[in-house]
N, C-alpha and C positions, 0 to 999 in steps of 0.2 A: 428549445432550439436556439442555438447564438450563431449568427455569423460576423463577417464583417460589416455587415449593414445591418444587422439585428440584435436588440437590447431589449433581453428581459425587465421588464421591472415592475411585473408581477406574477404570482403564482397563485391562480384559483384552485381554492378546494373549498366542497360544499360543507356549510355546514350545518346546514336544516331542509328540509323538505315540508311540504304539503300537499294531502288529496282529499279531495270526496268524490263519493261515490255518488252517483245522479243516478239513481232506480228509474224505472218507467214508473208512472205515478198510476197502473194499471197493476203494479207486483205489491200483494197486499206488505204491507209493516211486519205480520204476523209473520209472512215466511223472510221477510229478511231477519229478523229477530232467533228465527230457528235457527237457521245457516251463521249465524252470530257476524253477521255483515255490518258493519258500521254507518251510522247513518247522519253521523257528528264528522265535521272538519278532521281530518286526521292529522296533528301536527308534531310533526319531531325534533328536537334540537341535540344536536352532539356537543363531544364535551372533548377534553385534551384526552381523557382516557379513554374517552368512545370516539373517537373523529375519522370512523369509516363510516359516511353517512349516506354514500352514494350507494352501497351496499346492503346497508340496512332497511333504502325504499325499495332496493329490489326486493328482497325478504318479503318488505311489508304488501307492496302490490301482486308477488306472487301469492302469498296465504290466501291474501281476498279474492284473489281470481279462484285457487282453487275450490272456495266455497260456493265464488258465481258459478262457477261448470256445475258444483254438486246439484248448484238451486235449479241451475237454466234445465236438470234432469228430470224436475217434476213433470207430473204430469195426471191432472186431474180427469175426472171424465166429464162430460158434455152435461153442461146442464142448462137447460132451454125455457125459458119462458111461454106462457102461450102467446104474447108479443113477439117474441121469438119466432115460432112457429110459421104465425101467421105470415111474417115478412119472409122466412123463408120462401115458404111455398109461393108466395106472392113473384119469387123474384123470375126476372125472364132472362139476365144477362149475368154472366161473370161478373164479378165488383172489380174484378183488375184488368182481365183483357177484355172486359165486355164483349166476349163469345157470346151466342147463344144458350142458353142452359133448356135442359129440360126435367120433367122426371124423372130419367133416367142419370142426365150428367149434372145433375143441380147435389153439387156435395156441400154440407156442413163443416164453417170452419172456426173454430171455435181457441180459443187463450188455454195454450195447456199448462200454464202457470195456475188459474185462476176458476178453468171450467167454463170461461161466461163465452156466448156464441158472439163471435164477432160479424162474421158476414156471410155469403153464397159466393159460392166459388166453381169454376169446372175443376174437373179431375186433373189436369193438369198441371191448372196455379195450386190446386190444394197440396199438391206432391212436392211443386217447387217451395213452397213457404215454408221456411224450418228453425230455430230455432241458431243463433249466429254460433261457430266454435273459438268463439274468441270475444276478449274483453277490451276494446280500444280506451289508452290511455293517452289523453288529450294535452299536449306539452306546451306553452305559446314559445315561438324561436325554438322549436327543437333541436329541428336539423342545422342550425347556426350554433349553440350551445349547449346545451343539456346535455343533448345524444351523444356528448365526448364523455361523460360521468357515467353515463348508462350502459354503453355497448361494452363496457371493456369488465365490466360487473356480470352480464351474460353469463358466460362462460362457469357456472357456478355447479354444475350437472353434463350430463351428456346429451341431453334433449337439444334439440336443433335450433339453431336461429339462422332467418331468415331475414335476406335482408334486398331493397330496391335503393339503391348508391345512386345519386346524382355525378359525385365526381367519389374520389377516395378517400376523402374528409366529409363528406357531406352526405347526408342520406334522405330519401322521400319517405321512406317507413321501416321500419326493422321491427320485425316480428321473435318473441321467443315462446317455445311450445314448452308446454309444463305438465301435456300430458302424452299421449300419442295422437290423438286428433285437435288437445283443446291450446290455444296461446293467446299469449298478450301482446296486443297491437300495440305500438306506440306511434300516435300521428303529429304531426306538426298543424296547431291549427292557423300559424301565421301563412298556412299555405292556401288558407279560406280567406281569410281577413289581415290582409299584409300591410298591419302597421299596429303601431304601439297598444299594449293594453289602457291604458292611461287615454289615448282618444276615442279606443272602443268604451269603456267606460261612462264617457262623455256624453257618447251620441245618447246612452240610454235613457240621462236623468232626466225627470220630469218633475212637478213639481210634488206630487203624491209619492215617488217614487217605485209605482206599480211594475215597470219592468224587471226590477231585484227582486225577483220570488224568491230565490235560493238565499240572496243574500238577509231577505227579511227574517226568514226563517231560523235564524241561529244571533239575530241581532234584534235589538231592541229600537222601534219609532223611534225613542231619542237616538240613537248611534246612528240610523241610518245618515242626515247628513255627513258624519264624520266617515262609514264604511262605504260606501256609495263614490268614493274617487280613489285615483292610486294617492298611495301617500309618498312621502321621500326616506330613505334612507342610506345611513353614512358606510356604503362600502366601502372604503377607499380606508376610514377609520379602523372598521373591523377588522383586522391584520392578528387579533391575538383573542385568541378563550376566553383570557381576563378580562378582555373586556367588556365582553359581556354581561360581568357582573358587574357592571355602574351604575351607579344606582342613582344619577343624574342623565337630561339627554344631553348629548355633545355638542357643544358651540356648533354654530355655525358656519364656523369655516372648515369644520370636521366633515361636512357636508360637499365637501370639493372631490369633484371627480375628475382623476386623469384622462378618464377616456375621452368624458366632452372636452374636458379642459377648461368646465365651468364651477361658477360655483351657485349652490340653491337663491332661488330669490328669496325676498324677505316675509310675502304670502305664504310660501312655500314650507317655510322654517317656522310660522308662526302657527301653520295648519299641523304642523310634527307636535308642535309644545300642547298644542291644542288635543291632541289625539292620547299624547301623554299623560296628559291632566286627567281629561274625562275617562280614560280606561287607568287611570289610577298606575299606571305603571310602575313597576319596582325598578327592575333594572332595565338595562339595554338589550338583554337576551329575552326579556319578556315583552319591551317594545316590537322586536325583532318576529316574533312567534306569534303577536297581533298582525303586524305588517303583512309578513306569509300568509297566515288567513284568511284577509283580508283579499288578499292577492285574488288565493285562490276561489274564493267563493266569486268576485267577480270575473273571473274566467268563466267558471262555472254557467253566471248568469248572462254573460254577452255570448260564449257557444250557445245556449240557450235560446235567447233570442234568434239568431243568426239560424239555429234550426227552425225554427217557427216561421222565419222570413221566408226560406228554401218551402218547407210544406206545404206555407199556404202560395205560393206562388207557382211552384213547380209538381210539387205530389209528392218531391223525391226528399228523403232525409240525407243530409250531406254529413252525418255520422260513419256511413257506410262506405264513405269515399276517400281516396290518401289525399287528391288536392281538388284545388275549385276548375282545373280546365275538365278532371274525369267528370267528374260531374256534372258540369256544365253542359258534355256530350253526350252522356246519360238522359238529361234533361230536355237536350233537343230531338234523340231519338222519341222519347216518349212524348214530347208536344207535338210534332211534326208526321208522327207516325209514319215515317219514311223506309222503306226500304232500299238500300242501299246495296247493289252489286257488287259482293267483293273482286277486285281483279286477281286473276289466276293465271291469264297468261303472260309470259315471264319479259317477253320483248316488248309486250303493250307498258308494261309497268317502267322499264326501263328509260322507255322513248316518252312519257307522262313524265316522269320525273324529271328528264333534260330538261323540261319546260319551266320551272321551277329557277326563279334567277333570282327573288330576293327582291328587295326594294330598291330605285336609283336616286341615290343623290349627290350631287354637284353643283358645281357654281358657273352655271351658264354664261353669266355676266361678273367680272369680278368687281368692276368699280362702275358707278353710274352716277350721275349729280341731277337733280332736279333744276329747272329752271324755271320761277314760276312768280305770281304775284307776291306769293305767301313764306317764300325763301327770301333770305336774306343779302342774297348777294344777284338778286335778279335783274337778268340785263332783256329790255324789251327787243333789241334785235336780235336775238338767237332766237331756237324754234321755244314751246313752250314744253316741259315738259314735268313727269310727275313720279314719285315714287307709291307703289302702291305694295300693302302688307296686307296678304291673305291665308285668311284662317280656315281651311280647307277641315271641314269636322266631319264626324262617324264615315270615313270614306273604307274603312271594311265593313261597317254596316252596310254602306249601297251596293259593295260589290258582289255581296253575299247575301242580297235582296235581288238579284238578276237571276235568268235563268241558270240555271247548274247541272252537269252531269248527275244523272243517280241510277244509270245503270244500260243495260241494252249494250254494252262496248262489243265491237267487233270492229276488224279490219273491211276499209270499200277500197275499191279501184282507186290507185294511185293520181289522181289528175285533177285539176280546178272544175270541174264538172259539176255543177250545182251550189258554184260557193255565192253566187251573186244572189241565188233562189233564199238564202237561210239569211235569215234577220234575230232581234233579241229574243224575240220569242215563238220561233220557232220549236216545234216537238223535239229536231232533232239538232244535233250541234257534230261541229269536229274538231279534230285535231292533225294538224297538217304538220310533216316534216319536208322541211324545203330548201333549196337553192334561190336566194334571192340577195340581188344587187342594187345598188343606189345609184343610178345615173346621177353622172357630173354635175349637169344644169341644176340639181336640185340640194345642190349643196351649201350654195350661201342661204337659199331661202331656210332650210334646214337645219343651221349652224347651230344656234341655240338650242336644241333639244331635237337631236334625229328618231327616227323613228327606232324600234327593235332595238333594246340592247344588247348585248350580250357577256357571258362572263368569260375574261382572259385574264391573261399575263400582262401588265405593259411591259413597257421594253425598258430594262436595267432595274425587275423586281423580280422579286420568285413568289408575291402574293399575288393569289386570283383576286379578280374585282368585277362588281358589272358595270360596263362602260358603252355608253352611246356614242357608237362610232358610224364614219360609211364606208366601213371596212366590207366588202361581199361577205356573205355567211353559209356557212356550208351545214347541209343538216340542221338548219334551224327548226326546233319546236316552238309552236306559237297557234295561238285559239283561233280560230275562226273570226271573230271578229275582229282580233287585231290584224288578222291578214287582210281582212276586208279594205279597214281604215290604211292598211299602208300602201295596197295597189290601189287606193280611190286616192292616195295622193303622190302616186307615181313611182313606186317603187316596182320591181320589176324581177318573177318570178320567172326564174333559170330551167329549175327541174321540181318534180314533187316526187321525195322519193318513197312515201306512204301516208296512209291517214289511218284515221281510227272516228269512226262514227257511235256518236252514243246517242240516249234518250235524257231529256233535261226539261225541265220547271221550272217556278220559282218555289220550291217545298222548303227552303229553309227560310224566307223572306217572313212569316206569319213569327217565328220566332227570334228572329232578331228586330223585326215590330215589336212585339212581348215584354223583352229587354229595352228595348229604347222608350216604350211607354212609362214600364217601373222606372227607368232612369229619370224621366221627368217628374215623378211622382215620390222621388227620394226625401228622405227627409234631411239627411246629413251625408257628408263628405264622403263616410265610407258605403252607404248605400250606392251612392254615384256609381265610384271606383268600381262596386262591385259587379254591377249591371253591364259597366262596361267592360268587364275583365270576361265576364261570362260570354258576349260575342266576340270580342278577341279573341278568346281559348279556345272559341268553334273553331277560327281559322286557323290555327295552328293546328289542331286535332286531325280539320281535314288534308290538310297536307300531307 
């Protein structure tokens, strides 16, 4: 696309790919071997004569899926140990919904890949547990890059795709069916882990290097320093087939990228020569097809981790999920064991939602000056004064450690009748829509940050905003306890023109402890983020 303010000055096309396939380490060798599934790095480079190569992984990732569907069709029979047996029978609860089991509902659930008994299940988790009809293929930046190579190769058949669009360039998943029930998922897993492969990488290394299982297993103790970090390479170089075949690596200022606008540091370029050395490399298209490799096995092994982090904390695998907020709400329903009222009446849902204004920010005070010992220009006859900078932290964690609606909604009688009775933790709570005004008197004390804001128009825009003003308000939605806090400091309710009374808790509070616990217990940057993204994503979810 060129306009007037827009200058091509480059043209991506792919021209190598990489996969492997990560098995359950529960599906024997033997039957991936039958299905002739690969269990080596898959890596492919084009050429001037072959240079559809976007095309060629679709090819290649459909073959393999449709072997996995063939495989995922086994189905062995039950074969039980008397260890086996015993815990069976022994068992008194579900393993998943801890129901009750008896003789009667105590059902055998067993690996139909494999035959071996897994666990005691009722009838009804045994029915839900099935076998997935899809093969998710794990991209990092998908939906930012890739998914422009991939979705437009689709189209290859007349089987369906399927797709969850963020915007019209951007997608959260796109699905393509290869058979009439079975497809291949494509996820982005920068939507789990939102930042560079190269820092994910990082967090892993130890000094043994035990966290690269995947990456051990196709490299050698010695390589592992050199496989175990992203390396660098000269895209920006790359612009021709031929060169691929050089059979030196490229200077280092080959190594300059337009996009950063930087050029490699000298660690950097000496860890390339380094890499080149030790894997003996011929040309630049065989450096190129290390690098990919590389790449991808450590994808491999930080999704990896990153799964193990989710199971052992959660129960839940975030394989199964397109991003970290589903999941995350996934994870609170099952920690929290909450059942949660869905709303079904259509004016309660509407009048909830009014309530919903966003967060306020503004410059209360535009300019202010300290006057003090510790300033420089302090004058002892003025009053003394102080600048003060507050770091206000986890403040959706506390808000969503308070009590909370989680169901009982119904409409009460219109009127303040019991709102002085209901404190934070009370069983039940409301929601008021109201007429209320800001007497005069309480406007300079107020000036700096009024009570209730609300969202308008100002005057000479056409964009809404929320603005605290003491403008009267008509049909305001607002919680029970900020009505509280605004008539205990003198704000002054006109008319109530309905409420909505529910039942509330604190049942999400245990697990946003959970998360803030792991966050302290992080070991690196992205653990942090992630702890904290996971109670974030709650509140947006519940919204």
């Amino acid at each position: 696309m060129k306009g007037k303010n827009t200058t091509i000055i480059q043209k991506h096309r792919p021209m190598s790919y990489g996969l492997i396939v990560k098995a359950s380490e529960d599906v024997p060798t033997e039957l991936l071997s039958e299905h002739n599934i690969p269990t080596k790095p898959v890596i492919y480079r084009g050429s001037e004569s072959q240079p559809d190569v976007a095309r060629h992984f679709v090819d290649t990732v459909t073959d393999i899926s449709l072997k996995i569907e063939k495989l995922l069709k086994t189905n062995m029979p039950l074969n039980m140990s008397a260890d086996d047996i015993q815990a069976h029978e022994a068992a008194t609860h579900c393993n998943l919904c801890k129901c009750d089991v008896n003789n009667y509902t105590r059902i055998r659930d067993h690996d139909h890949l494999t035959g071996k008994f897994r666990q005691t299940l009722c009838n009804i988790c045994n029915l839900s547990l099935k076998q997935p009809k899809y093969v998710p293929v794990f991209i990092h930046n998908l939906s930012n890059y890739d998914a422009h190579f991939i979705v437009t190769e689709l189209g290859y058949d007349t089987h369906r795709i399927k797709v969850i669009p963020n915007s019209e360039e951007k997608f959260v998943t796109f699905s393509k069916y290869i058979s009439n029930d079975f497809t291949i998922r494509f996820v982005d897993t920068f939507r789990f882990m939102a930042t560079s492969l190269s820092t994910l990488a990082a967090n892993l290394i130890t000094p043994n290097f035990e966290k690269f299982r995947i990456t051990a297993k196709h490299f050698s103790n010695n390589d592992l320093p050199l496989v175990t970090r992203k390396g660098v390479y000269p895209y920006d170089f790359t612009d021709d087939w031929a060169k691929l075949e050089q059979t030196t690596l490229p200077a280092k200022e080959d190594f300059y990228s337009t996009l950063t606008e930087e050029h490699i540091k000298e660690t950097e370029y000496q860890f390339a020569e380094d890499v080149w050395s030790h894997f003996n490399c011929q040309t630049l298209g065989e450096y190129s097809d290390l690098y990919l490799k590389i790449d991808v096995l450590l994808l491999a092994d930080v999704f990896e981790n990153f799964r193990d982090l989710c199971l052992n904390t959660y129960n839940l695998d975030p394989s199964y999920y397109f991003t970290a907020p589903a999941f995350s709400f996934d994870a609170m329903l099952k920690y929290t064991a909450i059942k949660l009222d869905l709303l079904t009446d259509y004016e309660m849902l509407l009048m909830i939602e009014n309530g919903i204004r966003g967060g306020l920010t503004q410059a209360s005070m535009r300019y202010a000056k300290p006057n003090n010992e510790r300033t420089p220009d302090y004058n002892p006859a003025d009053l003394k004064s102080w600048l003060v900078y507050q770091d206000c932290n986890n403040l959706y964690g506390w808000a969503m450690s308070q009590f909370m609606p989680y169901g009982g909604f119904k409409w009460v009688k219109p009127s303040l009748n019991g709102l002085a009775d209901l404190n934070a933790t009370s069983p039940i709570g409301r929601f008021y829509e109201v007429d209320i005004t800001y007497p005069k008197e309480l406007h300079d004390k107020h000036n700096s940050l009024p009570f209730l804001p609300q969202n308008s128009i100002p005057s000479g825009s056409k964009v809404q905003k929320l603005m605290a003003t003491f403008k009267p308000k008509k049909k305001y939605v607002v919680h029970y306890r900020n009505l509280q806090q605004a008539l205990n400091e003198g704000l002054i309710v006109e008319k109530v023109h309905r409420v909505v009374q529910f039942n509330q808790s604190d049942w999400l509070a245990k697990y946003i402890a959970l998360n803030t616990g792991m966050r302290k217990k992080a070991k690196n940057e992205f653990e942090k983020d992630f702890f904290k993204l996971l109670n974030n994503a709650v509140f947006g979810m519940l919204l």
